[in-house]
N, C-alpha and C positions, 0 to 999 in steps of 0.2 A: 543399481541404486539400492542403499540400505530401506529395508521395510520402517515405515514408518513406529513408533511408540504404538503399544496396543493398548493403552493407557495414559492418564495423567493424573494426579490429585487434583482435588478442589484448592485453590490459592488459600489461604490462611492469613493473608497479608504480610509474610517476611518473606523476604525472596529465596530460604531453605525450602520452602513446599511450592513454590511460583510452579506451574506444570511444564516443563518438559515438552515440545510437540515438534515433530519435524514439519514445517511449515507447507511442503508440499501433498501433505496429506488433507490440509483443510484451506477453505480459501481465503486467498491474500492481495492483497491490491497488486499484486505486481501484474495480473487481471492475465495471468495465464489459462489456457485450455488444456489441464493435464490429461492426458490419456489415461484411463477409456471414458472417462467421463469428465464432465465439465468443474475446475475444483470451485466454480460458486456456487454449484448446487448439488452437488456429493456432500455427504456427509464428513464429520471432522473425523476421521479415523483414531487421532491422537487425542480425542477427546473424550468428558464425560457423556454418553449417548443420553439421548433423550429425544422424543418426536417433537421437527420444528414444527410449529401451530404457531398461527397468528394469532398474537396476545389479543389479549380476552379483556375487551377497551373497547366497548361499542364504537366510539370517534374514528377509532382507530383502524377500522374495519377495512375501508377504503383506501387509508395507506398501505397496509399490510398487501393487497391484493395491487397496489404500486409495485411497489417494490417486488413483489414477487413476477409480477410481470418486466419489470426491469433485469433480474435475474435471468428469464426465460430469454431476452436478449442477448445474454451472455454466451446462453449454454449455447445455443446458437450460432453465436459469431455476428458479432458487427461487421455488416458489408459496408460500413464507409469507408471505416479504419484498414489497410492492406497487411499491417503486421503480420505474419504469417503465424506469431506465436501468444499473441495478444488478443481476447475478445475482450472489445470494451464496454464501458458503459456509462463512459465520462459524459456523452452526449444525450445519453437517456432519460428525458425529467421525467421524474416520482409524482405522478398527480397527488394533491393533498388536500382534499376536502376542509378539512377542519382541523388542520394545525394545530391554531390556538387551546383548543381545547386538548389537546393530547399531552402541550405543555403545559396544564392548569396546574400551579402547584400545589392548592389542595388536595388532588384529587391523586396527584403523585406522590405524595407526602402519605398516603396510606396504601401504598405496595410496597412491598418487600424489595429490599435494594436491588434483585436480581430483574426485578419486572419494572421497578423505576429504571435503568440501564436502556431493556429492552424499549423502552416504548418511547424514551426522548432520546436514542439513538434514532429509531424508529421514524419517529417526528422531523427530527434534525434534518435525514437523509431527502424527507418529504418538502424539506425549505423551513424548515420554521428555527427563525431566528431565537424567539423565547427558549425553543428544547436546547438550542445550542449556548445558550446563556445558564441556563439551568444543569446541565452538563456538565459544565465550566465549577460551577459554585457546589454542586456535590461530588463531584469524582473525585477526590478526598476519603469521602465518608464511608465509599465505596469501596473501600480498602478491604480485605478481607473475607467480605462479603458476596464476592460474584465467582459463577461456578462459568468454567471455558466451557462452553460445550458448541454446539453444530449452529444452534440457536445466534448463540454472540458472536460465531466464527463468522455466519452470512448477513451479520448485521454490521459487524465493526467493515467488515469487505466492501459492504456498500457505500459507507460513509468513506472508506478511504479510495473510494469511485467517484465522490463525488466532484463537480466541477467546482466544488464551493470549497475555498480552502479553511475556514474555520469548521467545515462538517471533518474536514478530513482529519484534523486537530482533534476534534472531538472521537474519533475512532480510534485515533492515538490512544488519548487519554484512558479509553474505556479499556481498550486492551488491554496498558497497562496495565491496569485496575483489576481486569480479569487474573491476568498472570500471577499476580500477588506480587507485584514489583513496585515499590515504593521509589520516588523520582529523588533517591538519593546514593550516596556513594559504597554504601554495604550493597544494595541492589545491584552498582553497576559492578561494583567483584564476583558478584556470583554469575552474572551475567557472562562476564571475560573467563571466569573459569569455565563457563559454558563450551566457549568459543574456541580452548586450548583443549576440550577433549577427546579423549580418543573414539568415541560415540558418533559418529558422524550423522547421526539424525540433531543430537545435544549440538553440536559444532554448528549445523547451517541455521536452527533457531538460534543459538546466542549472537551470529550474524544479524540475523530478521530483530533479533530486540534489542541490541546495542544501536541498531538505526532509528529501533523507537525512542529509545531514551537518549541516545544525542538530540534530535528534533524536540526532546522537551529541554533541552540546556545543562544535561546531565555530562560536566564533563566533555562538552562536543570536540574539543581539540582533541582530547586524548581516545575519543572515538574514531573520529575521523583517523587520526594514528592509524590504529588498529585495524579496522575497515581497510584502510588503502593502503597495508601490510599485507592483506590477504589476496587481495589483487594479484600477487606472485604464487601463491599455491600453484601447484603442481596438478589439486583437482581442478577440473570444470566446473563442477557443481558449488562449490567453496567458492572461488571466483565467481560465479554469478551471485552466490545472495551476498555475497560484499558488496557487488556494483548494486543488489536491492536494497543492503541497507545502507549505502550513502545514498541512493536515491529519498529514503527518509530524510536521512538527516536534514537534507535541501543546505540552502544558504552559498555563497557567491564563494568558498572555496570547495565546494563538492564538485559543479559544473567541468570543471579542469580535470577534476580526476576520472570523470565520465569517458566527458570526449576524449580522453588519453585510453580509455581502456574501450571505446568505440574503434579506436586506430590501430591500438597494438596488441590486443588479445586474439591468439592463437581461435578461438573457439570463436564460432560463430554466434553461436545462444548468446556467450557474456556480450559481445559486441552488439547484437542487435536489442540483447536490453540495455545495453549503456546508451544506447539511441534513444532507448522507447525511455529512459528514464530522465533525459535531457530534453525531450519535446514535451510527453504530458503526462510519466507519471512521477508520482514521488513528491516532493513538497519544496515545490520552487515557484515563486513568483513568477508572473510574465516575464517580467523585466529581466529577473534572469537567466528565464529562457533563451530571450532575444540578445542578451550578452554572446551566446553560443554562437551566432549567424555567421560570421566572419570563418570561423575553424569548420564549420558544416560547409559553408561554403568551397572552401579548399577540399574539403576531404570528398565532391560530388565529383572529383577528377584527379584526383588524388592516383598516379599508376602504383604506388604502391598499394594499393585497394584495389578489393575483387569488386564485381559488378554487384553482388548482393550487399556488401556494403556500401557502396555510391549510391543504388537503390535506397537504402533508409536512413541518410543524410536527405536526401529529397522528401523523404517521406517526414525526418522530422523537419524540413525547414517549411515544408507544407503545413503541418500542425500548429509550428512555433507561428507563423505570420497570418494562416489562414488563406492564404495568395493559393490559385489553382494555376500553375506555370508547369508546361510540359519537365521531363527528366532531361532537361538539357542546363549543364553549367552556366554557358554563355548566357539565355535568358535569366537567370535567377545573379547573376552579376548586375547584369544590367539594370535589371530590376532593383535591385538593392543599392548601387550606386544613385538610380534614380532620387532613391529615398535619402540618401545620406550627404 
């Protein structure tokens, strides 16, 4: 695997200076455990270094030590979830004391756009509806202004952890914002020249942000394109952050290309994140989750399918319905006819 950037610039708000970072070096929802360490709580390699400290917010005290205890789940491994490549953290609530007050907009109105980020992400990941509304109405202004580092890598990660799909938007967002990627169409060409270079650290981030920026409406067809163009790469690695960044993108034509590339990808990693991105992560509705059930279903006996993937068709129809039914076809037929 290519070493990661040893570097990035600070964003300047035109997507010429957006920073550069091979994604695998800092943590990302796709809520992998990279070897030797855990990447939610390793440092960003490809970032601006600085010590992560819980911001400096009296209210906020008690969040911060949330989350970071939510984190410590991570590094860990969730014993509910059996992904073998997956620690999650979708099930883990952020105690939050006092919310409200961490989204005060007075009192966020007088920090520096890099610690307003911090602390109503912060907030958001904690539940609080208000930071998630306030998020919404400055991440705009946030343009230019926010520095990538280890800091916003393990905050935007949390929010795109969370069970809440407007936090997960809000991680979106900020990332963006971090990058110096304006949700417009100069943005997305830099991004696609990303994606054609010969850099293969540049190549698997302008994957990971062309999912960001289709999921804000940037051109999502002509992402989508592109994304499930690369589905045929030749690498493994290519082919997985494609199936990551249509897992971003979400919406009722990404599902298809999922579970086609659950079915028929040579590599086991892209196939069992095309699972894990069709059951719970990425940004899909229930609903279209529960679209999938019918093709998951076939594919849990499927003899063209090895046992490790029949394995995580059960796994995601487990996830998708919440139902504890043994790994046997016939039951979860039956079951599902039952309902239907």
């Amino acid at each position: 695997m290519d070493s990661p950037l040893s570097s990035a610039p600070e964003p300047k708000g035109t997507p010429n200076t957006a920073p550069v970072v091979d994604p695998r070096s800092r943590p990302l929802p796709d809520y992998s455990t990279l070897e030797p360490t855990s990447d939610l709580t390793g440092a960003s390699a490809g970032a601006t270094h600085r010590t992560v400290r819980t911001i400096q917010f009296a209210p906020l005290l008690a969040i911060g030590v949330g989350i970071s205890l939510a984190l410590l789940v991570v590094s860990t491994g969730n014993a509910r979830s059996p992904w073998s490549r997956f620690a999650r953290m979708l099930h883990a609530d952020v105690a939050a004391p006092a919310p409200v007050a961490a989204a005060n907009a007075p009192q966020i109105d007088r920090m520096k756009p890099q610690k307003q980020a911090e602390a109503l992400l912060e907030a958001a990941v904690a539940h609080s509806d208000s930071a998630v509304d306030q998020i919404s109405s400055r991440v705009d202004h946030w343009q230019g202004q926010l520095a990538w580092d280890s800091q916003m890598a393990t905050l935007t990660a949390a929010a795109l952890n969370s069970n809440d799909m407007r936090v997960r938007e809000s991680g979106i967002e900020v990332e963006l914002a971090a990058y110096g990627l304006a949700k417009n169409s100069r943005s997305l060409e830099y991004v696609l020249k990303m994606v054609e270079s010969p850099n293969h650290a540049r190549k698997i981030w302008g994957l990971w942000a062309l999912g960001l920026m289709g999921n804000r409406g940037v051109e999502t067809a002509r992402v989508l394109q592109v994304l499930s163009a690369h589905l045929k790469d030749s690498d493994e690695d290519s082919r997985h952050w494609a199936v990551e960044g249509l897992a971003l993108v979400g919406g009722n034509d990404t599902i298809p290309l999922l579970l086609t590339a659950m079915h028929d990808d040579p590599s086991p990693v892209v196939r069992e994140e095309a699972a894990c991105g069709v059951a719970e992560s990425g940004m899909f509705s229930h609903e279209q989750r529960v679209s999938a059930i019918p093709q998951l279903l076939s594919y849990t006996d499927d003899p063209a399918l090895d046992a490790r993937t029949h394995g995580w068709a059960f796994q995601a129809l487990t996830e998708i319905t919440g139902q504890s039914l043994p790994s046997d076809s016939a039951a979860w037929r039956n079951w599902y006819e039952s309902r239907n």
